[in-house]
C-alpha positions, 0 to 999 in steps of 0.5 A: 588342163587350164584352171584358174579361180578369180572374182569378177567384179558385179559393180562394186560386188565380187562374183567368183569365177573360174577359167578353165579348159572347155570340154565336150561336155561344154559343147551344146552350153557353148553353142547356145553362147555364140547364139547369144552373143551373136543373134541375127541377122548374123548367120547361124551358120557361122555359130561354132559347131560340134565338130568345129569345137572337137577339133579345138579341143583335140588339135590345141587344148591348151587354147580352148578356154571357158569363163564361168560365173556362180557356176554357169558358163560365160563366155569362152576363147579358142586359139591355135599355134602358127608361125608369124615372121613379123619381118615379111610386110604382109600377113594378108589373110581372111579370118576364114583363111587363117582359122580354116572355118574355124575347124582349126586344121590351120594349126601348126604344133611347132608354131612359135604363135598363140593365134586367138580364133574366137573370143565370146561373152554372153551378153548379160556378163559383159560388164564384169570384165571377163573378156579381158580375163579370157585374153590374159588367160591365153597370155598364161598360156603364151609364157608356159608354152614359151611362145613369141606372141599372141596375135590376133585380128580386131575388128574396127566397128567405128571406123564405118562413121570415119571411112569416107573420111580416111583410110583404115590405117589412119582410123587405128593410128587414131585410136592409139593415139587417143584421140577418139576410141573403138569399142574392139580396139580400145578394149584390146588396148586395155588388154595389152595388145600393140598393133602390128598392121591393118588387115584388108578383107579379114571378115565381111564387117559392114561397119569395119568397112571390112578391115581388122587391125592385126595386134599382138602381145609379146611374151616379156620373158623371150628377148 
């Protein structure tokens, strides 16, 4: 079981916090979360579920993990185990495809990757920086497993202003280059993350022109 307390930062106010592993006492709180996070017109039907939730914690626990702030639940992040051979030129997948609608049965015991699935904040804690705490908390967990990465796809919500433009490729390679910034991709910059290659058809995302970036963090500690 995860555990980990810190404090989040209100403004110039630290609020302390924990990370923990998510239970199935966490499952109607972190249900009501997804809600927040992602109101209509998004599909609520696309909101984890009971037995989605079950198998995160039964299949992989050690990637199911909640943020919570002065006692109330936050935010959470859910991962699952894959092989990833960076070598092969593709890794074409849809985010229903690799996640298997999230039920998670995807899952591979022996992989030698920490996949991320979901990552979720209520919005009214958004500002104290507990996404990037989630994310580093599932890089903890790359380490103790002794895993090769952390991989996992962004959306790209600017790129829909740039697309008649150029190419999903060129958008990224602009956003790593610094030379205009994202809110998905800059924000998983911060956290570390490499881009590994742009992902076409990963989710229906109108204002990601439905592409993803692919990016990784590698563990420092395998060579």
């Amino acid at each position: 079981m995860y555990y980990k307390k810190f404090y989040a930062l209100d403004g110039k106010t630290p609020v302390p916090a924990v990370i923990r592993s998510y239970t199935e006492a966490d499952f109607t709180e972190l249900i009501k979360i997804q809600s927040e996070a992602f109101p209509p017109p998004y599909p609520a039907e696309l909101w984890w579920n009971r037995e989605q939730l079950l198998n995160h914690v039964t299949l992989f626990p050690e990637g199911a993990l909640c943020v919570e702030v002065a006692g109330e639940l936050a935010g959470s992040v859910t991962g699952f185990l894959m092989n990833f051979d960076p070598e092969v030129p593709a890794l074409h997948h849809t985010w229903s495809e690799v996640t298997a609608d999230g039920y998670l049965t995807s899952h591979q015991p022996d992989g030698d990757t920490l996949y991320i699935a979901d990552l979720c904040v209520r919005p009214k804690y958004r500002k104290l920086g507990l996404g990037k705490e989630l994310v580093q908390s599932l890089y903890h967990v790359v380490v103790e497993q002794k895993l090769e990465r952390l991989l996992g796809a962004g959306r790209m919500p600017g790129y829909h202003r740039v697309a008649g433009q150029m190419t999903a490729e060129e958008y990224l390679a602009g956003v790593v280059a610094g030379s205009w910034s994202d809110p998905v991709i800059t924000f998983l910059l911060r956290c570390g993350r490499s881009p590994v290659r742009v992902v076409e058809g990963y989710l229906e995302d109108e204002e990601s022109g439905n592409y993803a970036a692919l990016m990784e963090w590698r563990n420092p500690f395998n060579k």
